[in-house]
C-alpha positions as CSV (number, residue, x, y, z in Angstrom):
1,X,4.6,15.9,32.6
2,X,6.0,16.2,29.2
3,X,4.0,16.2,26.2
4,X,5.5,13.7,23.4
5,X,6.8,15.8,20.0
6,X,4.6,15.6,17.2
7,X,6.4,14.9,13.8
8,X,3.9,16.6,10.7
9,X,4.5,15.9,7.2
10,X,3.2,17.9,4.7
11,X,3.4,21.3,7.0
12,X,3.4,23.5,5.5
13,X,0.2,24.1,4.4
14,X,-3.6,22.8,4.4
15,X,-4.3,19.6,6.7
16,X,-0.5,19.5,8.2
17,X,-0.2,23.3,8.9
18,X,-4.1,22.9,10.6
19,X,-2.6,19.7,12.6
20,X,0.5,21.5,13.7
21,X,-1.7,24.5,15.0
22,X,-4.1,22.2,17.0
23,X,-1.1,20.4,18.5
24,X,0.6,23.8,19.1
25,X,-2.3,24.7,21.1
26,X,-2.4,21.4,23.1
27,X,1.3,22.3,24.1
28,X,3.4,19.8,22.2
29,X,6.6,20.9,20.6
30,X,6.9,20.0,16.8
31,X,9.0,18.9,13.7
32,X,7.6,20.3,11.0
33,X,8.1,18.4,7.4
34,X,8.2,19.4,4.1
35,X,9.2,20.5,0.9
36,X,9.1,24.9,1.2
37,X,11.3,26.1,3.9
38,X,10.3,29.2,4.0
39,X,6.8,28.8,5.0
40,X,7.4,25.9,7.0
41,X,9.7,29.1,8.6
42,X,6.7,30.8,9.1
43,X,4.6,28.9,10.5
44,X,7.5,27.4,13.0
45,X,8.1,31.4,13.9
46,X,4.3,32.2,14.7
47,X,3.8,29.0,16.4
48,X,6.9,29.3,18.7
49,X,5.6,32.7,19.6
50,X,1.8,32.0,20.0
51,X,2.1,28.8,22.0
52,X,5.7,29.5,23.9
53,X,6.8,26.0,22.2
54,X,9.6,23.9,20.2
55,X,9.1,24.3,16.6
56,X,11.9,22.2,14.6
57,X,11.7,22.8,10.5
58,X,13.0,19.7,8.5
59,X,12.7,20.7,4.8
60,X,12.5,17.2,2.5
61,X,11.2,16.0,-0.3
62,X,10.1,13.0,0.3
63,X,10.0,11.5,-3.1
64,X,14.0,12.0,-2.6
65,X,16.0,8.7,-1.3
66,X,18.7,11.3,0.7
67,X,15.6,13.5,1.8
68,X,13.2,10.4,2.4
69,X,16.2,8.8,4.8
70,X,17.0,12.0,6.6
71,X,13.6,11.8,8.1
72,X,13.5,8.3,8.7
73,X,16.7,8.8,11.1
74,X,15.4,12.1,12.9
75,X,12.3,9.6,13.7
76,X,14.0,6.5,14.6
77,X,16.8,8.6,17.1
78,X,14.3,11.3,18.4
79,X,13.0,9.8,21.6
80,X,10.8,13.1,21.8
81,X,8.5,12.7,19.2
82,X,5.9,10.3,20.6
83,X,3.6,11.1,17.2
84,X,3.8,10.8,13.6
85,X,1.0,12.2,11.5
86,X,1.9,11.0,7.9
87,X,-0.1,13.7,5.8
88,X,2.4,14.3,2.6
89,X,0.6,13.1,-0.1
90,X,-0.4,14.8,-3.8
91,X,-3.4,14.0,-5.7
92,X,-3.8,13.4,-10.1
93,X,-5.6,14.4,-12.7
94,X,-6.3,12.7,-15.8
95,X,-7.8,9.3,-16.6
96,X,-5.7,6.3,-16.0
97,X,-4.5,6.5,-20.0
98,X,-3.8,9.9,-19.3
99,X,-1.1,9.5,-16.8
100,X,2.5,9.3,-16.9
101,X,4.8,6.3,-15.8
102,X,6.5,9.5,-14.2
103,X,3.6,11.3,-12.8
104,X,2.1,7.4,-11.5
105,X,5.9,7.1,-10.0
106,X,5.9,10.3,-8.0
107,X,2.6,9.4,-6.9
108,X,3.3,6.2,-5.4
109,X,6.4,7.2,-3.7
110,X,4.7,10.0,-2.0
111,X,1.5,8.4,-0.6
112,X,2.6,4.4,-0.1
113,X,6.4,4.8,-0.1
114,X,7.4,7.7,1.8
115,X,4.1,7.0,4.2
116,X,5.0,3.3,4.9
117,X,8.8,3.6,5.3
118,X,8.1,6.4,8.0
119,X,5.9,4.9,9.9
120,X,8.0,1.9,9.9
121,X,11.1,3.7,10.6
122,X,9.3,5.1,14.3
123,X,7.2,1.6,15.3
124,X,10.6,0.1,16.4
125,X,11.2,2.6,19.0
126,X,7.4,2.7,20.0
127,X,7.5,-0.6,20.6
128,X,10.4,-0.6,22.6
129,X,9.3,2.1,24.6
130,X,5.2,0.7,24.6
131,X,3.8,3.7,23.6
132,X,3.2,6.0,20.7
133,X,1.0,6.8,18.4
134,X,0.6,7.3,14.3
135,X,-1.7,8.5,12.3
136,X,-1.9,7.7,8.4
137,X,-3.7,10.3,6.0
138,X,-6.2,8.1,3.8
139,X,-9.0,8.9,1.7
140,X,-12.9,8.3,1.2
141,X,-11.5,7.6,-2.2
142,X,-10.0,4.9,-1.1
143,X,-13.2,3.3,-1.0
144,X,-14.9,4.7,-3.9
145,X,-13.2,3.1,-7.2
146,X,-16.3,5.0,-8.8
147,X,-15.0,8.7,-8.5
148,X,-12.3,7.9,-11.1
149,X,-9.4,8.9,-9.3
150,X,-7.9,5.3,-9.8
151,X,-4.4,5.3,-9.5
152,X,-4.5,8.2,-6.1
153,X,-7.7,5.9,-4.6
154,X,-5.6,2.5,-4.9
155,X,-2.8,4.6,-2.9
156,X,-5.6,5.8,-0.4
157,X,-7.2,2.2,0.1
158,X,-3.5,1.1,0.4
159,X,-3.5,3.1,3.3
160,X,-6.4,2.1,5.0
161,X,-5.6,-1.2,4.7
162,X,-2.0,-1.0,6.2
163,X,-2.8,1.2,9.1
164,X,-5.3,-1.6,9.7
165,X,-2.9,-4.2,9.6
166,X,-0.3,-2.1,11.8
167,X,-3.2,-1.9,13.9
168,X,-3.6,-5.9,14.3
169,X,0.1,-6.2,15.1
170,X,1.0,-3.1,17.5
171,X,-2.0,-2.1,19.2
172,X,-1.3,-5.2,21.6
173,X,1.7,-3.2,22.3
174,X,0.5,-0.2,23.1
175,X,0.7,1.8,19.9
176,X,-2.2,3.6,19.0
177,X,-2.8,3.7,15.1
178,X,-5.5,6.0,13.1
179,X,-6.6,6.2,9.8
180,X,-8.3,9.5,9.1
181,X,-10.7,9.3,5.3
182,X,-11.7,13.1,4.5
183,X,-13.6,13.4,1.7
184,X,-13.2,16.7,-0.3
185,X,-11.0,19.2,1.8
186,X,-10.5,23.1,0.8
187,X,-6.5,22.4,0.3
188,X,-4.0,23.1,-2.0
189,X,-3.7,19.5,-3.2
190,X,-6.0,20.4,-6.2
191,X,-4.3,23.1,-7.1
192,X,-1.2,21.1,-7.4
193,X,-2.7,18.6,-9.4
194,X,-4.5,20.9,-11.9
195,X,-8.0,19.6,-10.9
196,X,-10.3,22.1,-11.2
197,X,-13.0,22.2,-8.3
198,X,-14.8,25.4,-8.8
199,X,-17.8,23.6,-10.0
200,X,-17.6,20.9,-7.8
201,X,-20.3,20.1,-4.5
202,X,-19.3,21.9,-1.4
203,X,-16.1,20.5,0.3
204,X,-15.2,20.7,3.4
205,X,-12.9,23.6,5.5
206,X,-9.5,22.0,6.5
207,X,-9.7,23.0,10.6
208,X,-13.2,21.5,10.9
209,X,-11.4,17.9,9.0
210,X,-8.6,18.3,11.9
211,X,-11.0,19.1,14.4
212,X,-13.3,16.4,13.8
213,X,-10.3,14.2,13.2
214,X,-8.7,14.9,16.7
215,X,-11.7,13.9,18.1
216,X,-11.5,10.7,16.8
217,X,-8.2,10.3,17.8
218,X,-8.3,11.4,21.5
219,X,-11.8,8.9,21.8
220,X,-8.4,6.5,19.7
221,X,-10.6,5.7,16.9
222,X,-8.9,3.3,14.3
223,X,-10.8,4.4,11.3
224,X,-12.1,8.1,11.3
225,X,-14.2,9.4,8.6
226,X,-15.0,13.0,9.5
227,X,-17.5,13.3,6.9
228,X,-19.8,10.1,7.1
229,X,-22.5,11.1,8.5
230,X,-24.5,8.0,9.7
231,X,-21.1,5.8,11.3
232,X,-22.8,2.5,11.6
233,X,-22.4,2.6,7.8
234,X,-18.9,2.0,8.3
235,X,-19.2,-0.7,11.3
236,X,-21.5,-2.2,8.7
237,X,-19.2,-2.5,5.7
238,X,-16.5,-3.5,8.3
239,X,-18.5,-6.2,9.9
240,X,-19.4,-7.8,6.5
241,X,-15.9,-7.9,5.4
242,X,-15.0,-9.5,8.3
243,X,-18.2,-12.1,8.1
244,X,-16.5,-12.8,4.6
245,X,-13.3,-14.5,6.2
246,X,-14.6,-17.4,7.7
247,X,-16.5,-18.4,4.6
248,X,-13.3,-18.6,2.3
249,X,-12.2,-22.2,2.3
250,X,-8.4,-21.8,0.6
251,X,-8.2,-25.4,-0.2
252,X,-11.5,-25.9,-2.6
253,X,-12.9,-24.0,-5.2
254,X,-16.5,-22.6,-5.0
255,X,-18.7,-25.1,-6.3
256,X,-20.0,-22.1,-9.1
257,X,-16.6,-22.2,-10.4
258,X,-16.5,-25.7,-10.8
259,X,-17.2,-27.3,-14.4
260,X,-20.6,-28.7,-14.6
């Protein structure tokens, strides 16, 4: 039987390049995404040859329109690639006053943009065909207003949230969706966004993130956070959010916002 093709982006190095090695290894033939052809070239070259595989290298930018579209179309005509795992995504430093209408722009179109228009360029066909599966690269952050990361948490929780909702509407039609929260990862996303971490608590190594996260996705988890260690905290916050609902009545005011 063949395996479905596993579109990466963000490949080239750190959680991607650890994703495309475990699925390597697992026997699926790839599409590797992202911005450095050349080692997106090597990493296609040693997986080919280490796993007897397909590797396909599609260099984009994804904060590019042309780039951004060219992706969309390999995933809405490629009936071989059966999973998307939508990694690209940068972090920022600086305070929300210290950021650029630039820097906030790039941001955005990476980690919301670029995320939500792939995955909604490949449901169509998954749909069609009643299986497939995608998984959306949040953040702990996300939840966590309180680390000061403001502007990259709001795109994190924005993640969460959609892969919840995509969840709602396509599960029922076979598509399995996962959101995967690391917390701190040894990647090169800091780098990239001058953070210093040198003095920071202990993160954690990038193939024991995959690893944990593949685990949640072959038990077809729709929220994994690798590094929560007690997970009823989660089903907890999720149960009272959900308890929340029924008590909203969208046709009254509270009676404590009402004048006295």
């Amino acid at each position: 039987m063949t395996k479905a093709s596993v579109l990466i982006t963000g490949a080239s190095t750190g959680i991607g390049a650890v994703y495309a090695e475990r699925f390597a290894r697992r026997g699926h033939d790839l599409v590797l995404v992202a911005r450095d052809k050349a080692k997106l070239g090597i990493l296609a070259e040693r997986l080919q040859q280490e796993n007897s595989i397909t590797v396909d290298v599609l260099p984009a930018d994804l904060t590019q329109a042309v780039d951004l579209a060219t992706v969309e179309a390999r995933l809405r005509e490629d009936s071989q690639i059966g999973i998307l795992i939508n990694n690209a995504g940068i972090a920022q430093s600086g305070s929300f006053t210290e950021q650029t209408p630039d820097s906030i722009e790039r941001l955005i179109a990476l980690n919301v943009t670029a995320l939500t228009r792939l995955a909604s360029a490949v449901a169509p066909r998954f749909v069609n065909a009643g299986e497939g599966s995608i998984v959306n690269i949040s953040s702990i952050v996300g939840l966590a207003p309180e680390f000061a990361m403001t502007v990259y948490g709001a795109t994190k929780a924005f993640v969460l949230f959609l892969s919840q909702g995509m969840n709602v509407e396509l599960s029922p039609k076979g598509i399995y969706i996962q959101a995967v929260l690391p917390a701190g990862t040894y990647t090169e996303i800091w780098d990239r966004a001058g953070i210093d971490i040198s003095h920071s608590a202990k993160f954690m190594e990038v193939g024991e993130l995959v690893d944990a996260a593949l685990v949640g996705f072959d038990r077809r988890e729709l929220v994994t956070i690798p590094p929560l260690q007690n997970a009823a905290r989660w089903d907890t916050l999720n149960a009272s959010r959900q308890a929340l609902l029924p008590d909203v009545k969208q046709d009254e005011a509270a009676e404590r916002y009402k004048a006295l």
